[in-house]
Backbone as JSON, one array per atom type, in Angstrom:
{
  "sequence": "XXXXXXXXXXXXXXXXXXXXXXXXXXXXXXXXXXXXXXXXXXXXXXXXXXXXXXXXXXXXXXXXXXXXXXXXXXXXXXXXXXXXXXXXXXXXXXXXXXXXXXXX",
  "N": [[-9.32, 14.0, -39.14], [-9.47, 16.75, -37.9], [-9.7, 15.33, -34.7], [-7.07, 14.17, -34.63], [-5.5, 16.27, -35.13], [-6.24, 18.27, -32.92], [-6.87, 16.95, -30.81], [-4.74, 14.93, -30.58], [-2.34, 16.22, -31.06], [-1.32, 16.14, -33.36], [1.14, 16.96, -36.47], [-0.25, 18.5, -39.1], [1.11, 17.51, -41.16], [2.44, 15.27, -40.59], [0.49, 13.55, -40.41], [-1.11, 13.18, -42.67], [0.71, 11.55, -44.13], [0.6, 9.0, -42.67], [-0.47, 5.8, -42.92], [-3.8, 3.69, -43.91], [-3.51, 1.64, -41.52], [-1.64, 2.59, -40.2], [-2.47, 4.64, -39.12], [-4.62, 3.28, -37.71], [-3.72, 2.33, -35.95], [-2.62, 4.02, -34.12], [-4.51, 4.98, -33.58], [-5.69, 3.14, -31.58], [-3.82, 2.85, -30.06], [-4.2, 5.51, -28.43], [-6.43, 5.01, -27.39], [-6.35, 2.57, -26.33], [-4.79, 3.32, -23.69], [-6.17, 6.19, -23.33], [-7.88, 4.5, -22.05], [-6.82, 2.6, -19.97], [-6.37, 4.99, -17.88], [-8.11, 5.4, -16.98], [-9.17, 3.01, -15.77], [-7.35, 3.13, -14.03], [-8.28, 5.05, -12.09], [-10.51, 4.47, -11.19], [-9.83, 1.77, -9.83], [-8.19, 3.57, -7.69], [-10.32, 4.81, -6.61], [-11.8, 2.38, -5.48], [-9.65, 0.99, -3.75], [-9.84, 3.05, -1.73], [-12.38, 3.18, -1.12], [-12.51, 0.65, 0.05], [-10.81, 1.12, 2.29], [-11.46, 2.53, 3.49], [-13.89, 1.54, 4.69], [-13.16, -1.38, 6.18], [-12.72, -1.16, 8.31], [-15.37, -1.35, 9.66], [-16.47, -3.73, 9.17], [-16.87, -7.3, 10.02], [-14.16, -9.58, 9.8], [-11.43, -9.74, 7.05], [-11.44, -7.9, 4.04], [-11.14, -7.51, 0.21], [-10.12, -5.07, -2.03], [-11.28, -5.86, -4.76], [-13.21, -7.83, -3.77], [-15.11, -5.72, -2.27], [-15.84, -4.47, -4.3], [-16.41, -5.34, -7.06], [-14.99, -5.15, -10.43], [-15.1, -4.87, -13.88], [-12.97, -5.7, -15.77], [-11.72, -7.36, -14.03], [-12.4, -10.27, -14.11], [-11.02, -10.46, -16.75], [-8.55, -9.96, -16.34], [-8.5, -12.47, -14.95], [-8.67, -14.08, -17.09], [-10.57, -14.77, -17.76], [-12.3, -13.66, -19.67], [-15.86, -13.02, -20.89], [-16.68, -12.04, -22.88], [-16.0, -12.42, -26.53], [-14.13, -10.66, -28.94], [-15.39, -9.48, -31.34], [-15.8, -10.7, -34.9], [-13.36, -10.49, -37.49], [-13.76, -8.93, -40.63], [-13.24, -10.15, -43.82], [-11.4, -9.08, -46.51], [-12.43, -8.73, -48.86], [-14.64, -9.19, -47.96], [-15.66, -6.76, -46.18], [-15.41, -4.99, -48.61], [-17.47, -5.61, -50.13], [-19.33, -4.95, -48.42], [-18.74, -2.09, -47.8], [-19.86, -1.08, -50.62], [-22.01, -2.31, -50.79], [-23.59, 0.01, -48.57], [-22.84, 2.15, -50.11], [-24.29, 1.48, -52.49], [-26.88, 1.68, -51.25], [-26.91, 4.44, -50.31], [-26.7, 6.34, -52.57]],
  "CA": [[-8.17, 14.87, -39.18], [-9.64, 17.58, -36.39], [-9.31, 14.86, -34.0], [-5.52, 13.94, -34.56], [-4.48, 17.67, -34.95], [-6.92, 18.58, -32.28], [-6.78, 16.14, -29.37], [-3.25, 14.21, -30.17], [-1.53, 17.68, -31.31], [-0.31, 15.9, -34.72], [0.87, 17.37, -37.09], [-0.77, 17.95, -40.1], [1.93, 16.34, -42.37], [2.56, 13.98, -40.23], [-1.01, 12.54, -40.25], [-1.11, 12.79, -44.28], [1.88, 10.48, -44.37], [0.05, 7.84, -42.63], [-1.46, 4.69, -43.53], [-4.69, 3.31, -42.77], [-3.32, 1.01, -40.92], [-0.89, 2.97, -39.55], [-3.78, 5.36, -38.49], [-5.62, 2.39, -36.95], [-2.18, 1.62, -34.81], [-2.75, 5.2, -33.56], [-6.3, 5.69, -32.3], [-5.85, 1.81, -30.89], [-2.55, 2.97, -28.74], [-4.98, 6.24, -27.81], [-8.14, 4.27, -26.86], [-6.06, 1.82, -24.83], [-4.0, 4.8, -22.91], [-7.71, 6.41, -22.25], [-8.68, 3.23, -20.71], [-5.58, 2.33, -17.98], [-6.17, 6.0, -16.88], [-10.08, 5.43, -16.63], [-9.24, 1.88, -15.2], [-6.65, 3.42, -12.72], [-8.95, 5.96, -11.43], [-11.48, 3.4, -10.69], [-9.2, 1.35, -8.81], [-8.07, 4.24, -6.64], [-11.45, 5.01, -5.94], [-12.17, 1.3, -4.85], [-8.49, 0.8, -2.73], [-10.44, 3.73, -0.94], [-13.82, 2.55, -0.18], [-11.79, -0.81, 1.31], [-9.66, 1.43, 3.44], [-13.26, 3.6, 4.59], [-15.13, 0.21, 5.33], [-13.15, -1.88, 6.54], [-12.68, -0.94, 10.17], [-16.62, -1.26, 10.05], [-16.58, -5.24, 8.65], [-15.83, -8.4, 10.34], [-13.04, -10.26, 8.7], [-10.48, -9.25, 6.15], [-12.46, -7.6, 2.39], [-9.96, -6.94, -0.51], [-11.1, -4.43, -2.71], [-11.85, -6.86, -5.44], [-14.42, -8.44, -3.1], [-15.6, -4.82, -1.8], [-16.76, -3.74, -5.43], [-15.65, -6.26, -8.56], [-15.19, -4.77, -11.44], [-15.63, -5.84, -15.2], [-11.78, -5.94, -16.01], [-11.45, -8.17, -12.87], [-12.18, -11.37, -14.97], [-10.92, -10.32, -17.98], [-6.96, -10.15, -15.8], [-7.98, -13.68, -14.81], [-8.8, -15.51, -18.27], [-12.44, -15.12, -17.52], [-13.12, -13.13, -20.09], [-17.21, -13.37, -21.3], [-17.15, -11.13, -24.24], [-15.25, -12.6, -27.36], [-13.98, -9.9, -29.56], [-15.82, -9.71, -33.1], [-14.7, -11.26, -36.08], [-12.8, -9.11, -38.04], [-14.37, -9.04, -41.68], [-11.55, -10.14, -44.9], [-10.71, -7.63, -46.84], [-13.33, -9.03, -49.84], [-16.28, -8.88, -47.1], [-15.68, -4.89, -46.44], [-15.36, -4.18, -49.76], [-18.59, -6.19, -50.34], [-20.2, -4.42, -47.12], [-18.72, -0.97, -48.12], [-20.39, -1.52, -52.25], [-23.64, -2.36, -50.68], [-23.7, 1.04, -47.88], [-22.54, 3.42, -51.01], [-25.74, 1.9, -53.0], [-27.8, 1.98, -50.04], [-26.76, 5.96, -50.16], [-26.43, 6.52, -54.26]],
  "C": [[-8.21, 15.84, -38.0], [-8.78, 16.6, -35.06], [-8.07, 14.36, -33.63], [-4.88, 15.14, -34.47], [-4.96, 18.24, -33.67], [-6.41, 18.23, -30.33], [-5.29, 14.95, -29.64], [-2.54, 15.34, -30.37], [-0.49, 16.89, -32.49], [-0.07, 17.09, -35.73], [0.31, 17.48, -37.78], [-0.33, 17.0, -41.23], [2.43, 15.54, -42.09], [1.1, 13.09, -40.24], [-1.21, 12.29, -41.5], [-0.63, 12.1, -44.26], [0.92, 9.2, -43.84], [-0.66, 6.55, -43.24], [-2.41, 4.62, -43.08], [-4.43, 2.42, -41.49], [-2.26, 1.63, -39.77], [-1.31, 4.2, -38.17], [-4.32, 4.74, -37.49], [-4.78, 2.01, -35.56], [-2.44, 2.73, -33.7], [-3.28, 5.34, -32.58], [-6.4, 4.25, -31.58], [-4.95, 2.43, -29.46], [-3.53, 4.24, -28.28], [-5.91, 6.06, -26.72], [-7.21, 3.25, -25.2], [-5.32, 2.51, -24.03], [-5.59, 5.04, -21.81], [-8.21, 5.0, -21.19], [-8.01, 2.82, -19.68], [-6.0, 3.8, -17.66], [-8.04, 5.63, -16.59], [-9.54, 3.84, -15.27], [-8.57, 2.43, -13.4], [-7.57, 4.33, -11.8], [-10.03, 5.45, -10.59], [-10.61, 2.76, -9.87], [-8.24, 2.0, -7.73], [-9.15, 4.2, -5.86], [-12.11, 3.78, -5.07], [-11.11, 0.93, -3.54], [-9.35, 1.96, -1.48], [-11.17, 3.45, -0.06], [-13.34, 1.25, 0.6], [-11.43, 0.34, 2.09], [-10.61, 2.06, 4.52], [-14.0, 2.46, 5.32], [-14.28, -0.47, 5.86], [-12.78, -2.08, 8.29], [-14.29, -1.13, 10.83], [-17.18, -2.85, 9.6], [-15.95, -6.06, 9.59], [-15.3, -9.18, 9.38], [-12.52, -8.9, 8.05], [-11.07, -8.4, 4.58], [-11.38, -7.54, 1.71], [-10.84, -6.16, -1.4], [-11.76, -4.84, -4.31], [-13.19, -7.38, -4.88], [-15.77, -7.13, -2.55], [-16.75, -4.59, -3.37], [-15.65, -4.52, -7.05], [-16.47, -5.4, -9.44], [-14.66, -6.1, -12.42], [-14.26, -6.35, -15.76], [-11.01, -7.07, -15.2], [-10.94, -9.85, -13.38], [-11.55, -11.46, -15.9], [-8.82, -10.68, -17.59], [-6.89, -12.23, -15.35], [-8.01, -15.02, -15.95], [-9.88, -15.24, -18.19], [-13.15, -14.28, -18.75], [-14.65, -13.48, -20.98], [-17.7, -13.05, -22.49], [-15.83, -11.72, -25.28], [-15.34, -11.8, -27.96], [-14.52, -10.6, -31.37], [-14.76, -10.09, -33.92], [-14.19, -10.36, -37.0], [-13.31, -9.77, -39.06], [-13.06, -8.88, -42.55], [-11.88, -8.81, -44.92], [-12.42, -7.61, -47.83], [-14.97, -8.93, -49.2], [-16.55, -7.25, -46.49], [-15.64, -4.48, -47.37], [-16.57, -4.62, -50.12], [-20.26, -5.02, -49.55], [-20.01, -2.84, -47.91], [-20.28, -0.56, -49.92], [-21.71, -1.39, -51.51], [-24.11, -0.87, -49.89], [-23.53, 2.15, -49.18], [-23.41, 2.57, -52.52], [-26.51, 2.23, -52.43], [-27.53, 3.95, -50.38], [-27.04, 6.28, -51.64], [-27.59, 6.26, -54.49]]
}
């Protein structure tokens, strides 16, 4: 709750109203926001270092080739990391049951 009234500037009775799911829609559209501005910042900083080096290289570099990053593959299909399996519904409620004996 801090963190939605906090750092999105929700309201409070607008964040009650929510679902979980509707919650989860939230901090997803957040997370991926934070990451194009992280991503973009990085690929300023690389369009850079091409534009600094390459008067000091023979041939052509692109800044892909200067300094590949991890998103690089991921724009061409390549990606290496398959995203986890999401767990039913009956295997979190299973998982949850066992963590709140584990605690109890």
């Amino acid at each position: 709750m801090a963190w939605a009234i906090g750092v999105l500037h929700m309201p409070l009775a607008e964040w009650q109203t929510l679902t979980p799911d509707e919650w989860q829609a939230v901090c997803r559209a957040w997370a991926d926001h934070a990451e194009a501005l992280q991503h973009d910042k990085w690929e300023r900083m690389r369009l850079l270092a091409t534009i600094s080096v390459q008067p000091h290289v023979k041939g052509r570099i692109t800044p892909a080739t200067l300094l590949p990053l991890p998103w690089d593959t991921k724009a061409r299909g390549k990606d290496e990391t398959a995203p986890a399996p999401q767990p039913t519904k009956e295997e979190a409620r299973a998982r949850f049951a066992a963590l709140v004996a584990g605690v109890g």
